[in-house]
N, C-alpha and C positions, 0 to 999 in steps of 0.2 A: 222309211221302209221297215226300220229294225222297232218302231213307236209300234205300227200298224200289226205286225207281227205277233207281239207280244199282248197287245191288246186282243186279238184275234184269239190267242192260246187262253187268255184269261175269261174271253167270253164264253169260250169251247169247258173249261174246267167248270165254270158256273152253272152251264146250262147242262150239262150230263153226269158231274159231282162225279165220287171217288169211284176209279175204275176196275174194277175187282180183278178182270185176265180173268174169266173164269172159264174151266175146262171141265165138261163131267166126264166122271170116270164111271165108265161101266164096269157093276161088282156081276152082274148074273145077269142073264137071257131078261129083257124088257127091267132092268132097274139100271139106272144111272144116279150118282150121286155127287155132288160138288164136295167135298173134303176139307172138312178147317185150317185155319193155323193152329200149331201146338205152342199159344201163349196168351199170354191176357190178349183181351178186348183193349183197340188204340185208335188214334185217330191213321195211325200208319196202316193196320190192318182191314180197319173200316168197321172192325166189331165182328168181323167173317172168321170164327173159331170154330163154331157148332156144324155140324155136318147139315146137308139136307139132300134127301133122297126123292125125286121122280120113279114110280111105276107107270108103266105105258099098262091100260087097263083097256085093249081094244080100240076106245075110240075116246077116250081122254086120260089122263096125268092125272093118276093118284099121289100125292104129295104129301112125304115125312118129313115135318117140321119146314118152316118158311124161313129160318135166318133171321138178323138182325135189323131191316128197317127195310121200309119200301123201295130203297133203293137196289140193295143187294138181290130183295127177288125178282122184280124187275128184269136185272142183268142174267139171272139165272134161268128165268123164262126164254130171256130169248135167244140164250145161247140152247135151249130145250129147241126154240122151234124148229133151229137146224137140222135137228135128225129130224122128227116129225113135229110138225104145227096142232100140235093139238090145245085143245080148252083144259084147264085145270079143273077137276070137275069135285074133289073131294081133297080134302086135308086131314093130315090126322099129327096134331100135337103132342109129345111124347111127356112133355113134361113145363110146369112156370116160370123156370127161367130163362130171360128178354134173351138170351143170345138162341134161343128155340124156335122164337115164333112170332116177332115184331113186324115180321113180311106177310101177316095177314092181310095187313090194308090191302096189299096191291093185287092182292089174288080176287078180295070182297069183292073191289072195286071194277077189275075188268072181268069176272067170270060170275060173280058171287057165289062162290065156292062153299060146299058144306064143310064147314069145321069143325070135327070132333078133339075132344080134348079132357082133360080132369078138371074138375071142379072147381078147383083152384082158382084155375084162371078167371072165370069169371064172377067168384066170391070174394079174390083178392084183389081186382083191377077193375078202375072204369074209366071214363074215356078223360077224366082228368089225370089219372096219373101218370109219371112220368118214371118209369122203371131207371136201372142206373146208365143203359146204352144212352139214354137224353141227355147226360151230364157226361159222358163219354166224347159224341161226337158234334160236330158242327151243327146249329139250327139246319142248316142250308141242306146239311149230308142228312139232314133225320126228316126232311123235310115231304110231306104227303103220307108221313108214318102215324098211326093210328092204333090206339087200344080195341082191338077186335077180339071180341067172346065168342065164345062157342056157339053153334048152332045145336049141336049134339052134347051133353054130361055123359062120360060115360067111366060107371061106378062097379058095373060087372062085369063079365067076359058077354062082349057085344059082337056080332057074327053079321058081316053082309058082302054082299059080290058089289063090283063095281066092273061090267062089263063081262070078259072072261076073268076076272082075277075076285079067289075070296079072300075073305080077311078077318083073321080073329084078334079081337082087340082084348089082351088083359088090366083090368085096373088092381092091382097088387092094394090088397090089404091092408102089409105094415107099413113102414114106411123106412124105404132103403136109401135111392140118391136124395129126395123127396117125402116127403107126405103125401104127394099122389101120381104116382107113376104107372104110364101106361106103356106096356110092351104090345107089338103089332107083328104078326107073326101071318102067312104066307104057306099054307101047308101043304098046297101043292108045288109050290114052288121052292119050297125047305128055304126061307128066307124068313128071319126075325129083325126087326129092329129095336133098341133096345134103349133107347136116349143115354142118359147120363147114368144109368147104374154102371156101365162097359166105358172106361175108356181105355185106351191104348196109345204107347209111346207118347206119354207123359204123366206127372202124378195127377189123382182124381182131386176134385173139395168136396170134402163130406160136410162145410159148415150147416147144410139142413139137411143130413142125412144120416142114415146108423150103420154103423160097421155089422152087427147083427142081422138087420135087414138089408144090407146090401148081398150079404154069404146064403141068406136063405132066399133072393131071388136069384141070384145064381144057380141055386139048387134047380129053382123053379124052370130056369134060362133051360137049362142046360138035360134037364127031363123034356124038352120038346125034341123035334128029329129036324135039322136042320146042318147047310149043309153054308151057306150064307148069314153070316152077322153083323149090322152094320153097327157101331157102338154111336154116341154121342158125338166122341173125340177120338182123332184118330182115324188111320186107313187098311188097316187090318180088316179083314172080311171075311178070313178063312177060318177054321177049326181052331185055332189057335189064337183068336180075337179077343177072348177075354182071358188067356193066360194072365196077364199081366196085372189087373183088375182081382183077380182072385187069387193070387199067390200074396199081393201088398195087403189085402185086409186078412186074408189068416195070419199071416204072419204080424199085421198088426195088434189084430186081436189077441190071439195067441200071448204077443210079449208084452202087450199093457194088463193082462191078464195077471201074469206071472209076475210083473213088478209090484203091481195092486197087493198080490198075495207074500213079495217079499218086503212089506210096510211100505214103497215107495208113495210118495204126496203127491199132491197135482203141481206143486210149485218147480218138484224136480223132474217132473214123469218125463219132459222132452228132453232131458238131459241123459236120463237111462234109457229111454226108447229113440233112438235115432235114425233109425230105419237105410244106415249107412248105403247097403248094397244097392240102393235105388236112387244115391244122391245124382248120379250121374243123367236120370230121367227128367226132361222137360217140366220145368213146373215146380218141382223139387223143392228151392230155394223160400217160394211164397207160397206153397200149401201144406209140406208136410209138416212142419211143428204144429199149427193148426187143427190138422187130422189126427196126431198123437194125442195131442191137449183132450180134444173134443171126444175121442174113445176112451180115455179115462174118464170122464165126466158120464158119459154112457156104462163103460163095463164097473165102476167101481161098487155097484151096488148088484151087479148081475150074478 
């Protein structure tokens, strides 16, 4: 009985792979959002870091960012149908990296959903590559996971309804989390979302991004009228969601600036910039030396 058992548990773990427990939390009237871990991508977590938000748009699910692999949307789908069974009718990708948007497949695949996104993605990926989630998690658990491009590029402020809900899409110029970041903003409903330039309750990676253009999207962020923020990372939603995100890069800026100007090197700069008061923040330990490093290598000529 106890062979039968066990066999039964192993067939069940194979045939429905890693089980995420996922719960959407309603941030505002018709948005729901499943909510990350605040830590690396693991085979314990499933790769489930990056936020993804559902809009109910009348009579189908507008969807910010799809997550980490076919499997994860999937699971996030159908705990969507529970409130309402709708079709996923549009996508809109915020930014290129794999923890944003590898849940393409499943959406193509049962809806074929339009996907807009930055350019990026489909200039930098096609259907052979293998982003770093693939070296991350099991064949088994990445398995029906697919490199899916965009349907849509979009390089301007790009403007459409999907049912009752409109949507104004920014593609930001400089380049802040990214080289090509798109903000999706909600104007009747004062609802922005904002990928990885916002994170919250934990430290950001700026390895492909500028401390300069992260401050002046912020700027940008923060001149719209909005009353709901969803960030990348993180569950903060309220006025206060990117607090944390823009006090760590002025003050970074700020004090690699100031070291830069008192002769400090790049050999020492994480030594004299330690960014103390936030050791206690998630993430901390593996990305701020990194952040320190890489704004001196930015601000040192600025």
């Amino acid at each position: 009985m106890f062979k039968k058992i066990a066999f039964l548990a192993l067939i069940c773990t194979f045939s429905f792979g890693f089980d995420y427990k996922l719960e959407p939390k309603k941030v505002a009237d018709d948005i729901w959002c499943f909510i990350g871990k605040i830590e690396v991508p693991s085979k314990q977590n499933g790769g489930f870091m990056a936020n993804s938000c559902y809009i109910k748009a009348e009579n189908s699910y507008v969807l910010i960012d799809t997550g980490a692999n076919y499997n994860f949307a999937k699971q996030t789908y159908e705990a969507m149908q529970k409130i309402e069974d709708l079709k996923v009718s549009t996508i809109i990708i915020t930014h290129e990296h794999d923890d944003h948007w590898m849940g393409n497949s499943f959406y193509k695949e049962k809806f074929n959903s339009t996907i807009y996104a930055p350019k990026a993605i489909n200039e930098n990926y096609d259907e052979s590559s293998k982003p770093r989630i693939f070296e991350i998690l099991d064949k088994d658990e990445m398995k029906n996971t697919k490199v899916i491009k965009a349907d849509k590029i979009v390089e301007d402020k790009t403007t459409f309804k999907v049912g009752n809900k409109e949507f104004e899409i920014y593609a930001l110029k400089q380049k802040a989390h990214t080289n090509n970041d798109l903000i999706v903003y909600l104007p009747k409903q004062k609802a922005i979302f904002v990928g990885d330039i916002i994170m919250n309750d934990r430290i950001t990676s700026n390895r492909d991004g500028s401390v300069i253009g992260t401050l002046e999207a912020i700027d940008f962020i923060e001149s719209l009228s909005w009353n709901t923020l969803v960030a990348g990372h993180g569950d903060k939603t309220g006025k206060d969601a990117l607090n944390h995100t823009k006090e760590y890069f002025t003050l970074l800026k700020n004090r690699v600036l100031e070291a830069i100007e008192n002769g400090v090197e790049a050999g020492q700069i994480t030594k004299v910039v330690t960014m103390d008061e936030f050791k206690d923040i998630a993430m901390f330990d593996e990305l701020n030396s990194r952040n320190v490093f890489d704004a001196f290598r930015e601000l040192e000529f600025y």
